[in-house]
N, C-alpha and C positions, 0 to 999 in steps of 0.2 A: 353586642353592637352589630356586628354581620345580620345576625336573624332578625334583627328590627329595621333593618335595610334594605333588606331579603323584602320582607313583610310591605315594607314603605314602597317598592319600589315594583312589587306584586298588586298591587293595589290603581295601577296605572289607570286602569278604565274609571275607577272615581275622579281620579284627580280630574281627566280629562273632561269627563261631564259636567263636574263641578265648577271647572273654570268655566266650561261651556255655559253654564246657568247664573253665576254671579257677573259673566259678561253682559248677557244680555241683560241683567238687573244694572247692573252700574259700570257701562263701557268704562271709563277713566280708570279702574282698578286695572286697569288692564292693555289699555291702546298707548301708553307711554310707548310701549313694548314694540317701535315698529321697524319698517323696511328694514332699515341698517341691522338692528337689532336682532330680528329675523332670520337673517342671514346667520350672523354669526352665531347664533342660538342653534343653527344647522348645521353649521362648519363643528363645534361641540358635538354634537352628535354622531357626525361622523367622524370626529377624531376619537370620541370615546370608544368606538366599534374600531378603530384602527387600531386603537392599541392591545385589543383582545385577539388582534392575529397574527400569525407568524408564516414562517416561510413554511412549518410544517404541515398549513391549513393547505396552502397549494398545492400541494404534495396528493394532501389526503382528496382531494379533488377526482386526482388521478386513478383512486383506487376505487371511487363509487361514483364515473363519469356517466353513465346512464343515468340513475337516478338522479342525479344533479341537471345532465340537460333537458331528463323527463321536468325536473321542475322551473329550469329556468324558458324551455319553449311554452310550459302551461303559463306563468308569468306575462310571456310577451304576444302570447297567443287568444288568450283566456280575455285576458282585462280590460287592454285597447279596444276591443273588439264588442265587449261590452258595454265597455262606456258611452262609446257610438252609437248602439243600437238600444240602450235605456234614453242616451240625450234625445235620439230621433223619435223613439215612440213614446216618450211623454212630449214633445216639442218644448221643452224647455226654451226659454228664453236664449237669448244668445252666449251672453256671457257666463251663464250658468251650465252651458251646455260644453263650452268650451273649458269649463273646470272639471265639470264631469270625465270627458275626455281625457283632458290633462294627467285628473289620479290614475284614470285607468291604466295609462302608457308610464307612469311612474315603475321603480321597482317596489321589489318586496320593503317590508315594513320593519327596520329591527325588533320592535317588538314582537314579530311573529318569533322569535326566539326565546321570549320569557314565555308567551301561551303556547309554544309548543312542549318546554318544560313542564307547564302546569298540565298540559293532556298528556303527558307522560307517552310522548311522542319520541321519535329521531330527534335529539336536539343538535347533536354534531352536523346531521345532515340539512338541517333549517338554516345551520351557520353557513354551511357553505354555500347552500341558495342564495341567502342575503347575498353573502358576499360575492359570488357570480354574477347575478341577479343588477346590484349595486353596481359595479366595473361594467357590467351589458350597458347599464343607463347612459351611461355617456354620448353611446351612440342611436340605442334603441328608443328613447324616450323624447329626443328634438324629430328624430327620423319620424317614426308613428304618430305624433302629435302633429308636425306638419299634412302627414299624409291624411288623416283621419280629422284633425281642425280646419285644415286649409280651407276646404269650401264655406267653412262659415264666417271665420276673419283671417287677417293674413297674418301666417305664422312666422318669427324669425327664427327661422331651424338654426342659422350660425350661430346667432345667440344665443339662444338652447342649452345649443352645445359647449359653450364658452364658458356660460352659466353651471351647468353641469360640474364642466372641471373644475370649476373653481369652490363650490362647495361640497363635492363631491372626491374628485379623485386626491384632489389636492392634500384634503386631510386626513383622510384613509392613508393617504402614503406616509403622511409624516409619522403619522400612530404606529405605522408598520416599523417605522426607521428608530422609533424609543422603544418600541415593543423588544427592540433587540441590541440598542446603545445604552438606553439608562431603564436596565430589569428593576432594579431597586427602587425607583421611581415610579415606575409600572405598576409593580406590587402595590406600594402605598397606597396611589391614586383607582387604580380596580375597584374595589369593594364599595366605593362613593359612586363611581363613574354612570352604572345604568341610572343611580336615582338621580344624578342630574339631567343625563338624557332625558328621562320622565319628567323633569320641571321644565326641560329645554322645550318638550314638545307640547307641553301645556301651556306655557308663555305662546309659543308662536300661535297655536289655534286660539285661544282664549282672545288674543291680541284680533286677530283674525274676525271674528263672531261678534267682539265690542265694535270696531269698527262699523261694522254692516249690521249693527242689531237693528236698527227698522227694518230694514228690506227683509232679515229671517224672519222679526212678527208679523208682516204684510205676507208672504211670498213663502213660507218656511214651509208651511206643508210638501207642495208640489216638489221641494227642491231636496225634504229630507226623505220623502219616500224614491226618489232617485240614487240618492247617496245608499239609502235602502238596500233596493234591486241591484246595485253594483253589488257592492258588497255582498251580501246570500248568495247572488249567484256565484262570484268571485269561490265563495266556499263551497260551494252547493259542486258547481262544475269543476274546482281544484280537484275534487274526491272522485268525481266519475270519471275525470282525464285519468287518474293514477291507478285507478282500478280497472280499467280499460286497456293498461299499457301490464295489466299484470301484477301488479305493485301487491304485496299483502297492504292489510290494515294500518300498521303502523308507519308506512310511508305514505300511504294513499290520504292518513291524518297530517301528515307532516305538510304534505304539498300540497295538501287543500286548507291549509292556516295558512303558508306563505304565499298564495296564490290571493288569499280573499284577503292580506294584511298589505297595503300598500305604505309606502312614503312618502306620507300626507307633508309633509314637512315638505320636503325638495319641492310639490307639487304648487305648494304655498308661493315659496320662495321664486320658483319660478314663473308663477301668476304677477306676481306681484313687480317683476322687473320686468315683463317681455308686453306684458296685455294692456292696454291701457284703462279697458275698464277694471275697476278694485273688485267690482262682485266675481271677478272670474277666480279671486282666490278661495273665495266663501264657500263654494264645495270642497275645497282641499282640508281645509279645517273644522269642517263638516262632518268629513270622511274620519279623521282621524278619532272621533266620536265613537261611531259607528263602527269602526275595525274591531275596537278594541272591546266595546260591549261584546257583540257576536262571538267576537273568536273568545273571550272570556267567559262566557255562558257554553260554548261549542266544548271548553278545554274542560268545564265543569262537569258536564258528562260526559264527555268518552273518559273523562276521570275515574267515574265512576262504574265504567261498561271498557276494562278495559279488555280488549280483544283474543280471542282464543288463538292460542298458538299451535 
């Protein structure tokens, strides 16, 4: 049972594409799925990632703080920055430009922790990005999205922010607090918990894409060769930062998957409470398309090549 779960749950870039493509064929299988819904299909997600941490992860922080801030600066340095300057030089439309933006200043992606397993990568060290990376969001992600959206429509950083904790730190903590009151509980629910994350984030994009299916077949090119150029580059420049600061190969793979794997979901959820236009979500679930191919194909070769020690 574990290894067909393992397998279900390895499989993540199908699901995603798949919901992606029966969306746009028949919204209704899939737009039930919304705001409210949304939400809480996010609060799941990050409660799931709560409960696979303990006090001992922050600890372990402590011991390989370079590398970890090497990845959480490439994270907040790398992407925002990006996504600004793919929205301005294709001139994307406004609301499209402001989702773009949006993933970019999002964190890391928990999935970048299943394809860094699969590129037989650091995966200890992917977790603690995440989870740095994730608690950075709180403040780094209303902060840089004001500063880098602002000129296009007016951002609510408070909000943001509010938003943030609330789907965000909220359930990280509570995971934290069973992760270490009810172990027995813990145990049980683990071995189910990534495959539902992986339904949680199919629901929300899938939900996302139905919604807005005309405007992707009218309008989808321009908008997926941007989700595109985030992304590659996202991985392309994760690996030059790490290799640059020194890193051998096997971290320089680590922090160039967490770097190009965002949290299209948060990015979602956020669009979707603060913007008033709805297309400003459509690149977030866009993106989560896109992470998950690349960094799956990315994890399938260096699988394959993997590094001289």
């Amino acid at each position: 049972m574990t290894r067909l779960l393992n397998l279900l749950t390895n499989l993540f870039p199908v699901w995603v594409v798949l919901g992606g493509i029966l969306a746009l064929i028949h919204p209704p299988l899939f737009t039930w799925f919304g705001n409210d819904w949304i939400t809480w299909g996010l609060a799941v997600i990050m409660l799931g990632m709560g409960i696979t941490l303990s006090l001992d992860d922050f600890k372990a922080v402590m011991k390989m703080p370079r590398a970890v801030a090497a990845g959480f600066a490439a994270q907040y340095l790398i992407m925002p920055f990006l996504g600004w300057t793919v929205a301005r030089g294709l001139k994307l439309p406004t609301a499209y430009a402001v989702g773009v933006i949006l993933v970019g200043c999002c964190p890391g992606g928990t999935a970048s922790n299943v394809v860094n397993y699969l590129a037989r990568a650091n995966v200890a060290l992917s977790v603690l990005m995440t989870m740095c990376s994730t608690f950075g969001a709180i403040i780094m992600t209303p902060l840089l999205t004001r500063w880098l959206a602002g000129t296009l429509v007016p951002v609510p950083a408070w909000g943001l922010f509010l938003s943030t904790v609330q789907v965000v730190l909220v359930p990280l903590i509570i995971g934290l607090a069973l992760h270490h009151l009810t172990p027995r509980l813990v145990k049980t629910v683990l071995p189910v918990s990534p495959l539902v994350s992986v339904l949680a984030i199919v629901l929300i994009c899938a939900s996302i894409v139905g919604s807005s299916a005309e405007q992707v077949k009218k309008s989808g090119g321009l908008l997926l060769l941007a989700v595109f150029l985030l992304h590659a580059g996202g991985f392309f420049l994760g690996y030059l930062f790490a290799r640059a600061l020194g890193y051998d190969r096997i971290i320089s793979r680590t922090i160039s998957i967490e770097v190009g794997m965002q949290n299209s979901g948060l990015g979602a959820v956020l669009a979707r409470r603060h913007f008033p236009d709805p297309l400003t979500a459509l690149p977030c679930a866009i993106s989560a398309t896109f992470h998950s191919v690349i960094g799956s194909v990315l994890a399938g070769i260096w699988r394959l090549r993997p590094p001289r020690m």
